[in-house]
N, CA, C and O of each residue as an XYZ file, in Angstrom:
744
protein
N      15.484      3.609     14.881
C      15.052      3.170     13.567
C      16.267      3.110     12.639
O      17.103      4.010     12.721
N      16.410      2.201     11.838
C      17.218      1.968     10.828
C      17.770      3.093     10.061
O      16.918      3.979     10.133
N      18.721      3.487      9.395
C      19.014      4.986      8.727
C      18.929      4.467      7.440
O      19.867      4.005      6.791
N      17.264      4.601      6.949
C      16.776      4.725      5.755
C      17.699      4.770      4.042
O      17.517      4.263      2.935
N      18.845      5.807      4.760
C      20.201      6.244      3.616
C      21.009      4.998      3.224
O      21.729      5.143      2.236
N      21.014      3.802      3.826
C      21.407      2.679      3.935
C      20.639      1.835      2.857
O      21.280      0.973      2.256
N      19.205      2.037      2.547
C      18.567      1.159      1.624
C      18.471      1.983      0.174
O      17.490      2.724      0.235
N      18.945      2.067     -0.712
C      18.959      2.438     -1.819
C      17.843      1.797     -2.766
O      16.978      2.466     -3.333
N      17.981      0.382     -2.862
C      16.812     -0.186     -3.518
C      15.512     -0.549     -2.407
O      15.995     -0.536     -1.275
N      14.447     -0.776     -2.377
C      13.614     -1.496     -2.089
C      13.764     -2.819     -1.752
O      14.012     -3.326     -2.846
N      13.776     -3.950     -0.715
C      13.754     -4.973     -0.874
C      12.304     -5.911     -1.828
O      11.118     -5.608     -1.955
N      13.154     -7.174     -2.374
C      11.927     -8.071     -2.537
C      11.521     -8.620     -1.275
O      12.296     -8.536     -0.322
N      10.452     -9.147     -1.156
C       9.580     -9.087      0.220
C       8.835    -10.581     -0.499
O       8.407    -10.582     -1.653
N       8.787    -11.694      0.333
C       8.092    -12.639     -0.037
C       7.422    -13.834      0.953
O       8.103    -14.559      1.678
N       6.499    -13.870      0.880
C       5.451    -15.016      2.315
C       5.262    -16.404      1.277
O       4.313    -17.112      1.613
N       5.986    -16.851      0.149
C       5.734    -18.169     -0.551
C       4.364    -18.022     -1.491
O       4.151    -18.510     -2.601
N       3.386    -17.058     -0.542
C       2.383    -17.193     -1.829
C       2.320    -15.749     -2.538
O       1.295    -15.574     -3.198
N       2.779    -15.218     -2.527
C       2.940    -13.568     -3.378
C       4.559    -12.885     -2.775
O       5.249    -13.270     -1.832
N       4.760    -11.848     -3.667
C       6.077    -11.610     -3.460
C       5.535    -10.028     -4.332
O       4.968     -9.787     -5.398
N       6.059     -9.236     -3.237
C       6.695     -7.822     -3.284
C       7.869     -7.042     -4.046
O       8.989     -7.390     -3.673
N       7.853     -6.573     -4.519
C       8.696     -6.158     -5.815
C       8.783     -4.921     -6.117
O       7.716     -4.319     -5.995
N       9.832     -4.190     -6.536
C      10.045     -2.985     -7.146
C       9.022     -3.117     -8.478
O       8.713     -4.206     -8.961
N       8.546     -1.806     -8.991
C       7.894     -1.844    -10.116
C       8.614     -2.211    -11.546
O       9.831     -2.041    -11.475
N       8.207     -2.625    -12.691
C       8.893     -2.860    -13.438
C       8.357     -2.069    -15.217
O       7.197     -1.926    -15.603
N       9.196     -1.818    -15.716
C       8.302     -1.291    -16.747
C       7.247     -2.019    -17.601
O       6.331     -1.359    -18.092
N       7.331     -3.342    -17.801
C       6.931     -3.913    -18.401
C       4.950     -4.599    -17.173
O       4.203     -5.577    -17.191
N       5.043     -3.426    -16.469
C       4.021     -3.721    -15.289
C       3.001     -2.602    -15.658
O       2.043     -2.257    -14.967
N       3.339     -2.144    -16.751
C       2.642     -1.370    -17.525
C       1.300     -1.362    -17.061
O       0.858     -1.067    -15.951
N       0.491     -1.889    -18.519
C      -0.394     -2.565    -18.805
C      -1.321     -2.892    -17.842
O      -2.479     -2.497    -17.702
N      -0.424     -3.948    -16.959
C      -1.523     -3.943    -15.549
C      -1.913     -3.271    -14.640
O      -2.981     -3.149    -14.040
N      -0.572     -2.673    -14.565
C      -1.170     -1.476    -13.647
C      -2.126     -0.675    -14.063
O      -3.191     -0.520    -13.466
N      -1.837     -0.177    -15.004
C      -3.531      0.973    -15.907
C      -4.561      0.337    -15.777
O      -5.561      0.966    -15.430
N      -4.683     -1.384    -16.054
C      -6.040     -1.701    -16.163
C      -6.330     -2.240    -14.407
O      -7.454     -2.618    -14.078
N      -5.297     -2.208    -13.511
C      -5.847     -2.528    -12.079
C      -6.174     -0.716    -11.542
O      -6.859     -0.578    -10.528
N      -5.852      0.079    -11.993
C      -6.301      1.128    -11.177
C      -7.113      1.750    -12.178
O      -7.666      2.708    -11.636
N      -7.356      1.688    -13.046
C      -8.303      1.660    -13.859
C     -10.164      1.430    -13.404
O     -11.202      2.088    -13.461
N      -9.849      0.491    -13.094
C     -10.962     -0.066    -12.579
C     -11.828      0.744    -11.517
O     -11.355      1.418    -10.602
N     -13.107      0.572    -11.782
C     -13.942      1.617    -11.114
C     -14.165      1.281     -9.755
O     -14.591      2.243     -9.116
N     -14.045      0.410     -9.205
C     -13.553      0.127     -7.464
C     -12.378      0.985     -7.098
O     -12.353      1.863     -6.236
N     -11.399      0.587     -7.899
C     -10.325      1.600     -7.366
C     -10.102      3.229     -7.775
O      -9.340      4.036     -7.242
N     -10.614      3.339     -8.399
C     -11.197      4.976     -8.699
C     -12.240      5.736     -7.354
O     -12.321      6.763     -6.681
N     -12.788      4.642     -7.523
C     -14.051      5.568     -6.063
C     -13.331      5.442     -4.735
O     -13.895      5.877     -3.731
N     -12.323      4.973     -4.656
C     -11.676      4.754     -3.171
C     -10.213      5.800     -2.552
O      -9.998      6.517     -1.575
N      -9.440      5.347     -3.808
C      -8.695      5.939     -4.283
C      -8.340      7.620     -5.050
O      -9.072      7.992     -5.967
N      -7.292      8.438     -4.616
C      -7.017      9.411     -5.352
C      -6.189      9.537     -6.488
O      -5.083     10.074     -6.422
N      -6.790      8.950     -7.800
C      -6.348      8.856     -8.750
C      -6.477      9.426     -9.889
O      -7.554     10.010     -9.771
N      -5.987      9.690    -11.164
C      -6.622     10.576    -11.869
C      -7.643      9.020    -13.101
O      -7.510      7.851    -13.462
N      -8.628     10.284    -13.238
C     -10.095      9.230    -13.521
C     -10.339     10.592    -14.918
O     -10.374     11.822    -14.956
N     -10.449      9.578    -15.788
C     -10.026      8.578    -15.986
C      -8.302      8.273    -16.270
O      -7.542      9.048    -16.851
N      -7.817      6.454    -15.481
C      -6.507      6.157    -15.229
C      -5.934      5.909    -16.790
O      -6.592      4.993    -17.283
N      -5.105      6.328    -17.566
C      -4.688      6.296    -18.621
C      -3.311      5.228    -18.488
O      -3.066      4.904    -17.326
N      -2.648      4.812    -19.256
C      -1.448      4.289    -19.845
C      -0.664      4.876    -19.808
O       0.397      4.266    -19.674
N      -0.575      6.281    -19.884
C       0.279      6.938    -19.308
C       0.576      7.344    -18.127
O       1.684      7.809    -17.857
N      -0.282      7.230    -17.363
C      -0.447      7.584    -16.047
C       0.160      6.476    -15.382
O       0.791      6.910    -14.418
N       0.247      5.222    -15.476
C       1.053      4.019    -15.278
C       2.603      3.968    -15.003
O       3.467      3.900    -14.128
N       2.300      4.067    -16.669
C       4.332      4.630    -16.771
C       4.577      5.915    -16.183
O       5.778      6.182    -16.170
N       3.785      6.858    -15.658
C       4.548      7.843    -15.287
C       4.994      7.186    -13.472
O       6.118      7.341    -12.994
N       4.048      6.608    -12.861
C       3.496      6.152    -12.023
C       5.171      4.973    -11.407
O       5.648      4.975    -10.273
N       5.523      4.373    -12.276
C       6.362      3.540    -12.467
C       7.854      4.100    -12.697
O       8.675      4.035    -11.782
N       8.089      4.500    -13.606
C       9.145      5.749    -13.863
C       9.302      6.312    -12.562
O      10.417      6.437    -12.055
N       8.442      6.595    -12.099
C       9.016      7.477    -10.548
C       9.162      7.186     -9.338
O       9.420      7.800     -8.303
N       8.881      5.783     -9.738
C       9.187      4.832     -8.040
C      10.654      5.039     -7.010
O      10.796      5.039     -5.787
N      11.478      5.183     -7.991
C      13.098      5.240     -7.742
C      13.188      6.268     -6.759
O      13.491      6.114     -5.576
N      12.845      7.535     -7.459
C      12.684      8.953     -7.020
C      11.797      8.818     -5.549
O      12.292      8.907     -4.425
N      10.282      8.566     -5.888
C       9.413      8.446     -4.503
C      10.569      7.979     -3.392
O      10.983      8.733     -2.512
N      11.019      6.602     -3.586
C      11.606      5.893     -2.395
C      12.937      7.300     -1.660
O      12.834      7.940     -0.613
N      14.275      7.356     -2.918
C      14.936      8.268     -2.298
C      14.828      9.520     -2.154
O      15.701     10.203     -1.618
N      13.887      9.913     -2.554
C      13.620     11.444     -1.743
C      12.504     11.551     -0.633
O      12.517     12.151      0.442
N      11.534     10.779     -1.235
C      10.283     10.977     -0.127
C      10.098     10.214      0.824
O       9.380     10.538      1.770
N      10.836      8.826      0.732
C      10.843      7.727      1.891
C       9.322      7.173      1.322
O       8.754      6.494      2.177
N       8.572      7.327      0.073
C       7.435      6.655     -0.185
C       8.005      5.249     -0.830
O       8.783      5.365     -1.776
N       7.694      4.055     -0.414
C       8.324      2.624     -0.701
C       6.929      2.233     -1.444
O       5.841      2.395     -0.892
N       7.068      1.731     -2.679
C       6.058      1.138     -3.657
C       6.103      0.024     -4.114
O       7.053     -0.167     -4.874
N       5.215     -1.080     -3.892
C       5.711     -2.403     -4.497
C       4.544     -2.685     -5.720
O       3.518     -2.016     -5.836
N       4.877     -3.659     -6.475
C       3.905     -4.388     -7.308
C       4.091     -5.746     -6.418
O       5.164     -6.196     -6.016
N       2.572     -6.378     -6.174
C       1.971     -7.571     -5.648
C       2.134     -8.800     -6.736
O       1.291     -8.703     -7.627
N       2.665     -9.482     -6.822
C       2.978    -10.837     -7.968
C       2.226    -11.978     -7.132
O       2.108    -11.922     -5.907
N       1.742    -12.995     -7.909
C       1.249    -14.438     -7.407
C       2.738    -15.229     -7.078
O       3.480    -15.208     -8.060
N       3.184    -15.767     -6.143
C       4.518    -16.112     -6.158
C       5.065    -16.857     -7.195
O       6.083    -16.671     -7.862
N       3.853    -18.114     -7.234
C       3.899    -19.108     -8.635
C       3.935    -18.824    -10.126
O       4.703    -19.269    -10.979
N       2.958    -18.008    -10.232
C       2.632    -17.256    -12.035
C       3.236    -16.151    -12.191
O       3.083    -15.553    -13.256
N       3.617    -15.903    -11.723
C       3.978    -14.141    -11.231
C       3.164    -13.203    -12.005
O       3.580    -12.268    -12.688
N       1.744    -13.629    -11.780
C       0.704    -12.686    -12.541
C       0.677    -11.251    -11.280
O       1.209    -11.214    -10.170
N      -0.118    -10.240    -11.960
C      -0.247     -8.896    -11.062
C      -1.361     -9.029     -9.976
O      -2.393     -9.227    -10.616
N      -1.581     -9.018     -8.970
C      -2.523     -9.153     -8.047
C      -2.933     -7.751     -7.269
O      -3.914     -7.314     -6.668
N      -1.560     -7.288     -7.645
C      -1.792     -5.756     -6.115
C      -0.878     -4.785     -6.397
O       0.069     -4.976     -7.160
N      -1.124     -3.630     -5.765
C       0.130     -2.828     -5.566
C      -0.480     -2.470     -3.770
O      -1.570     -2.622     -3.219
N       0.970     -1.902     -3.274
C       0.998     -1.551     -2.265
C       2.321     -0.601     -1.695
O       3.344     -0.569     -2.379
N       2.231      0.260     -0.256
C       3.128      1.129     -0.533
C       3.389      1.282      1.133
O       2.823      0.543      1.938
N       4.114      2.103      1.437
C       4.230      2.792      2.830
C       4.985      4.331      2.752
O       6.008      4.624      2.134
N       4.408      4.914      3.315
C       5.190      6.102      2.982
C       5.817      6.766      4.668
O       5.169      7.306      5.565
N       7.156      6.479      4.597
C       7.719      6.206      6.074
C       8.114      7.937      6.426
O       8.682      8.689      5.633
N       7.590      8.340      7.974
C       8.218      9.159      8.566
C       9.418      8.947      9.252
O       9.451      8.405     10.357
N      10.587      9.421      8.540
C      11.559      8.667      9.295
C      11.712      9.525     11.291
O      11.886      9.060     12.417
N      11.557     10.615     10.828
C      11.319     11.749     12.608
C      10.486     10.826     13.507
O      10.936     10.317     14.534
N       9.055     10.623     12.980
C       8.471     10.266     14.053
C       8.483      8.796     13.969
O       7.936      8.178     14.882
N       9.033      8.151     13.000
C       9.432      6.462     13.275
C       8.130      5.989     13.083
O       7.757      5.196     13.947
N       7.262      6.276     12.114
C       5.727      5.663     11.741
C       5.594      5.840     10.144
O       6.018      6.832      9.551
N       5.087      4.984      9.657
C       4.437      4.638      8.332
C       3.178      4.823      7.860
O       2.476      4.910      8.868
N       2.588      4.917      7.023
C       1.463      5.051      6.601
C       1.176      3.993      5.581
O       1.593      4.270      4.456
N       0.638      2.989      5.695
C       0.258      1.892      4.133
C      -1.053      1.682      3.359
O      -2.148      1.551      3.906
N      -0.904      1.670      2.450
C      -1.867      1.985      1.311
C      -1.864      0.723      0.483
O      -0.798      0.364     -0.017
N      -3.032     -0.027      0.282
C      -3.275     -1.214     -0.877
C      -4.192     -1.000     -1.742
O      -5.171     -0.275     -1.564
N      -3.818     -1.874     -3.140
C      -5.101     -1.944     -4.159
C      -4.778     -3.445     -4.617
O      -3.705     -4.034     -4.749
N      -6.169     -3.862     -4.819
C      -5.785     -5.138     -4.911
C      -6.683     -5.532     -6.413
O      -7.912     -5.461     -6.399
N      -6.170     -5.815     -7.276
C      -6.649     -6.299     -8.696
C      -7.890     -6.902     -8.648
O      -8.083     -7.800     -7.828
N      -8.629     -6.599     -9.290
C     -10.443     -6.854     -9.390
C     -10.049     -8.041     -9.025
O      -9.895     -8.343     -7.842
N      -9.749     -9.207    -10.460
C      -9.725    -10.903    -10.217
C      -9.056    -11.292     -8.706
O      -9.191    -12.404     -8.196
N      -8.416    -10.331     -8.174
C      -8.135    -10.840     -6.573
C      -9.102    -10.457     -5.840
O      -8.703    -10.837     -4.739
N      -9.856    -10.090     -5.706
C     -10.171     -9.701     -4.261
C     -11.013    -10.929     -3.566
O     -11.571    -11.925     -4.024
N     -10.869    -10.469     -2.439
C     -11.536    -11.471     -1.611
C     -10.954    -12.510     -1.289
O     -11.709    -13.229     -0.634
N      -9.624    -13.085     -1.488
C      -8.691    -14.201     -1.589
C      -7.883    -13.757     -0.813
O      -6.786    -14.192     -1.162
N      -7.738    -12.809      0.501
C      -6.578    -12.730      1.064
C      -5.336    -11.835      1.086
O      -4.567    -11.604      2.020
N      -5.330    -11.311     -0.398
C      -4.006    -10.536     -1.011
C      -3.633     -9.070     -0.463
O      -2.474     -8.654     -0.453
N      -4.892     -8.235      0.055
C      -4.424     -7.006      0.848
C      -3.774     -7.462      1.998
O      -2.967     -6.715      2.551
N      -4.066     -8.872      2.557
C      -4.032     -8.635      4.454
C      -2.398     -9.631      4.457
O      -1.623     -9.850      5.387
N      -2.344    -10.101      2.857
C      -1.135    -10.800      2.843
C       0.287     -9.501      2.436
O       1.413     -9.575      2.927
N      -0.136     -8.492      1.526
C       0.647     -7.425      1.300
C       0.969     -6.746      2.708
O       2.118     -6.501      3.075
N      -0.294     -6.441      3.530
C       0.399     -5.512      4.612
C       1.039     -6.189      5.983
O       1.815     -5.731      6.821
N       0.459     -7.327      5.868
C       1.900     -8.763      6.570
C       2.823     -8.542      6.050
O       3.533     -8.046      6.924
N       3.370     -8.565      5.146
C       4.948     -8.416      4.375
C       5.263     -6.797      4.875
O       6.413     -6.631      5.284
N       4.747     -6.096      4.883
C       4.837     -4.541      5.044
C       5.128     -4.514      6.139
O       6.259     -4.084      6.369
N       4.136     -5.018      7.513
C       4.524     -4.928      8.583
C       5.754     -5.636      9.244
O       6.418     -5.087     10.123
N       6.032     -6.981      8.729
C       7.105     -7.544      9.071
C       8.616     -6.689      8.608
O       9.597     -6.825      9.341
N       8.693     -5.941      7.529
C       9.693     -4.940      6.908
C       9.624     -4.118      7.899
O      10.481     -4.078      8.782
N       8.707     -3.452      7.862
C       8.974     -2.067      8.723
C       9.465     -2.600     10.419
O      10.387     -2.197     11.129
N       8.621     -3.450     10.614
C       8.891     -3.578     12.571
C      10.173     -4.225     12.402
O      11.105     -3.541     12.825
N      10.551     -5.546     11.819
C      11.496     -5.899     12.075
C      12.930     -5.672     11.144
O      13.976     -6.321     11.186
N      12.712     -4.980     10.643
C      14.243     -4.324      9.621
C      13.923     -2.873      9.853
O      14.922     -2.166      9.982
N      13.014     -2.401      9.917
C      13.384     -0.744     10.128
C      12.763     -0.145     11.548
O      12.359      0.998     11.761
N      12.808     -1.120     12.321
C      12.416     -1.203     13.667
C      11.700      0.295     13.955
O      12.076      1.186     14.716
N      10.692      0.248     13.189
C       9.933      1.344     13.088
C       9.082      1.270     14.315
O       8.951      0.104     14.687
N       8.221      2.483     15.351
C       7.459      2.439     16.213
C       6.056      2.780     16.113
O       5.401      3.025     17.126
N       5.465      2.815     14.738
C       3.921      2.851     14.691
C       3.692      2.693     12.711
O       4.444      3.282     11.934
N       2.797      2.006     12.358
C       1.998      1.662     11.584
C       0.552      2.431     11.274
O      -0.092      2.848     12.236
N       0.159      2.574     10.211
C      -1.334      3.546     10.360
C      -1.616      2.786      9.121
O      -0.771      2.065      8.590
N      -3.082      2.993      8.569
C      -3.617      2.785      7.759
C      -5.260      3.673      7.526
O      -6.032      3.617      8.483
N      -5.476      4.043      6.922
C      -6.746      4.975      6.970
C      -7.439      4.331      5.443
O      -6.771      3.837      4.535
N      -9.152      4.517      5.464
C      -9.958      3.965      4.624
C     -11.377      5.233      4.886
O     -11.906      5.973      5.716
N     -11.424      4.758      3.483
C     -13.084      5.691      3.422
C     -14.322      4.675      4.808
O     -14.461      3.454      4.722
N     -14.858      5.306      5.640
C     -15.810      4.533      7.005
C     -16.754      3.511      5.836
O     -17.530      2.620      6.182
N     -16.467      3.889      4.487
C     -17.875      2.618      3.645
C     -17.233      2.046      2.821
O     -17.672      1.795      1.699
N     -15.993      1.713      3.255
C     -15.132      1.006      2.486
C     -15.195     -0.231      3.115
O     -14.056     -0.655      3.311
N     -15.888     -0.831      3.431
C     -15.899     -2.295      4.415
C     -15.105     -3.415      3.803
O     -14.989     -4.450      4.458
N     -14.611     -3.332      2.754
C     -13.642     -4.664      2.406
C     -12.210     -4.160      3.005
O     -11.397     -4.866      3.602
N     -12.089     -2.684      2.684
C     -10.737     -2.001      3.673
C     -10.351     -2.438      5.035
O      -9.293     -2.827      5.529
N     -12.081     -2.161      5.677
C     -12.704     -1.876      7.232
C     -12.047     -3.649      7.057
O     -11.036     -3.877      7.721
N     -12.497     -4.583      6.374
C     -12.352     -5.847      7.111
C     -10.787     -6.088      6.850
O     -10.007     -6.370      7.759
N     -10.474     -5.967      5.714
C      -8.529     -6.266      6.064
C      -7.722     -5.530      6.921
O      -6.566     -5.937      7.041
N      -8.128     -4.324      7.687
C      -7.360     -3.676      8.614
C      -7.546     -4.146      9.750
O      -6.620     -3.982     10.544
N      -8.813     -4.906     10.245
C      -9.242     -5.507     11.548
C      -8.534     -6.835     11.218
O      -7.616     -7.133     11.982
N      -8.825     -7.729     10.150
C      -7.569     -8.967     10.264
C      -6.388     -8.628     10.616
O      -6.093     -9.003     11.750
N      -5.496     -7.977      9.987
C      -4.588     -7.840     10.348
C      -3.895     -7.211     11.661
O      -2.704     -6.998     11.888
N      -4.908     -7.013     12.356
C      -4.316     -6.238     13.852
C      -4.504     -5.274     14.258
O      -4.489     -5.063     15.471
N      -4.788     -4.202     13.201
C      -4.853     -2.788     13.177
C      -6.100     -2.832     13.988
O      -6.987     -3.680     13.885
N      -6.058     -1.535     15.041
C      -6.776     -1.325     15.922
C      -7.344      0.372     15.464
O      -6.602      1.325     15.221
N      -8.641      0.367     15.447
C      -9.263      1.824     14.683
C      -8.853      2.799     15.664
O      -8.254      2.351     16.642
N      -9.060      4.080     15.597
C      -8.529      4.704     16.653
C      -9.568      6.414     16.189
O      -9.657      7.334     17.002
N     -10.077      6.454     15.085
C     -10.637      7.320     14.679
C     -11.061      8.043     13.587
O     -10.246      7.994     12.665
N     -12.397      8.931     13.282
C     -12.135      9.220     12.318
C     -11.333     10.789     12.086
O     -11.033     11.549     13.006
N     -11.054     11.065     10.430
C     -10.241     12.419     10.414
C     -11.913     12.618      9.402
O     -12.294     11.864      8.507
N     -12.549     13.724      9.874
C     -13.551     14.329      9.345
C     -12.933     15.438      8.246
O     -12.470     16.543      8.527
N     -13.091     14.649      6.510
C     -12.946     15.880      5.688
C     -11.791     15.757      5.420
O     -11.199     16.788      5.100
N     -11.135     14.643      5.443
C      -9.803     14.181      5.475
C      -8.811     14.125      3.949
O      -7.586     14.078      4.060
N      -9.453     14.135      2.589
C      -9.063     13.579      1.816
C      -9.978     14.312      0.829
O     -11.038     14.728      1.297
N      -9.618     14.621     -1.009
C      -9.640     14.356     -1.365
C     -10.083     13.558     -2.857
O      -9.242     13.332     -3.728
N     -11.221     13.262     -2.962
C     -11.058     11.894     -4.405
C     -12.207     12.948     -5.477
O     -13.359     13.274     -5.186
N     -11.635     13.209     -6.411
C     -12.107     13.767     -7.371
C     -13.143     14.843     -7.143
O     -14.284     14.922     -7.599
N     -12.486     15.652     -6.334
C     -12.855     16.704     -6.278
C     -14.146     17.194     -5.313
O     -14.797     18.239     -5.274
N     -14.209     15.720     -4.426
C     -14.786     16.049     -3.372
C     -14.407     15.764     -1.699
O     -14.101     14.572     -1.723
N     -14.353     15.942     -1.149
C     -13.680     15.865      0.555
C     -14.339     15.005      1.138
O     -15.514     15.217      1.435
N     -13.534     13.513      1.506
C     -14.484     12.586      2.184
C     -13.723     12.270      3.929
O     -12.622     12.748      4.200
N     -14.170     11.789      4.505
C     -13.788     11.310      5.712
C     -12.674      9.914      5.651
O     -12.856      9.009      4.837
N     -11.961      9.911      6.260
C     -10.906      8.466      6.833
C     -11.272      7.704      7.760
O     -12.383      7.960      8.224
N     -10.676      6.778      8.233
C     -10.825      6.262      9.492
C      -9.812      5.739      9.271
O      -9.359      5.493      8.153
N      -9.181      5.429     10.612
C      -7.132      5.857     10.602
C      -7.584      4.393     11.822
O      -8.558      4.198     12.549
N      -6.468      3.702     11.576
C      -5.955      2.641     12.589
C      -4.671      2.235     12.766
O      -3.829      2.546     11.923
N      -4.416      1.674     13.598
C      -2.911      1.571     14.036
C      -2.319      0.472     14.464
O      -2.957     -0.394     15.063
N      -1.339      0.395     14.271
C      -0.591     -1.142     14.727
C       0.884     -0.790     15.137
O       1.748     -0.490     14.313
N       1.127     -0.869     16.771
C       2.501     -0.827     17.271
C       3.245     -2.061     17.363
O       2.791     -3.189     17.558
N       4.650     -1.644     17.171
C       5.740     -2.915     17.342
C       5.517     -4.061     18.307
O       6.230     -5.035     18.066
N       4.346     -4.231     19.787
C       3.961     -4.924     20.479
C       2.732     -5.796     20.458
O       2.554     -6.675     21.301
N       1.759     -5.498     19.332
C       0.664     -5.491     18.843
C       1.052     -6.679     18.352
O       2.178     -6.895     17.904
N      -0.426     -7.999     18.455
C      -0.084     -8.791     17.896
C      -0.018     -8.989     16.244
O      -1.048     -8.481     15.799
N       0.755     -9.505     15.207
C       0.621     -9.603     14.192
C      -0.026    -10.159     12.767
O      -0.036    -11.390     12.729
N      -0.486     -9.609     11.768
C      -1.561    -10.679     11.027
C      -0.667    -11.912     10.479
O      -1.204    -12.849      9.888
């Protein structure tokens, strides 16, 4: 695998119709009102209610996440408008050479494609620049818009983690899937 110490910034990441990006301050705003939102509150471990501050703190610490924790965070842009569509993340083991990725995708997006197009860009980064050897992704089992962008994209289920997580103060279950460097791609 690639020696992580080598990437200082984040790359931009781009498929022509959305583009991957370091956070920006001025991503404020959207971000509070995309995780804000009560879809991404019930799914998500976030603090509820998501404040404006919680944004910028959120943002402010991207730098830090990447070089200390190996957690990589993007903001999702429309390639054309460069309106906010998504955020998305991976948080890389560099020992065992596997990732973990996480999406939210902006109310006015959903259903258009934009999670299964974020973790295409994700997967193409990790397998082929950080020639990483496993991919994961985990979702609440009644999260079925999750359940359906992890099966587009390749990810193969593999199980659940009973009690796994979590979200405001109560402990729910995962279901974890996987995608290796040989696996075909979304």
């Amino acid at each position: 695998m690639k020696d992580l110490k080598e990437i200082e910034e984040l790359p931009e990441l781009s498929d022509g119709r959305l583009v991957l990006r370091p956070y920006r301050p001025d991503d404020t705003q959207a971000v509070a009102a995309m995780c804000g939102d009560e879809t991404a509150l019930r799914w998500l471990p976030m603090p509820d209610p998501y404040r404006l501050s919680d944004a910028e703190e959120w943002i402010a610490d991207a730098g830090r996440r990447w070089r200390e924790d190996r957690f990589a965070t993007w903001v999702a842009v429309d390639a054309g408008d460069g309106r906010l569509l998504g955020s998305t993340s991976v948080r890389i083991d560099a020992e065992s050479e596997k990732g973990d990725i996480g999406y939210l995708v902006e109310r006015s997006a959903r259903r258009g494609g934009v999670a299964t197009h974020m973790v295409a860009l994700i997967v193409g980064w990790c397998f082929d620049e950080l020639t990483m050897g496993r991919l994961q992704i985990r979702c609440d089992p009644s999260n079925e818009a999750s359940r359906r962008t992890i099966l587009a994209c390749g990810f193969q289920m593999e199980g659940l983690l009973r009690s796994e997580i979590v979200i405001r103060g109560e402990r729910t279950d995962s279901l974890v899937a996987s995608l290796l460097p040989g696996d075909p791609r979304p």
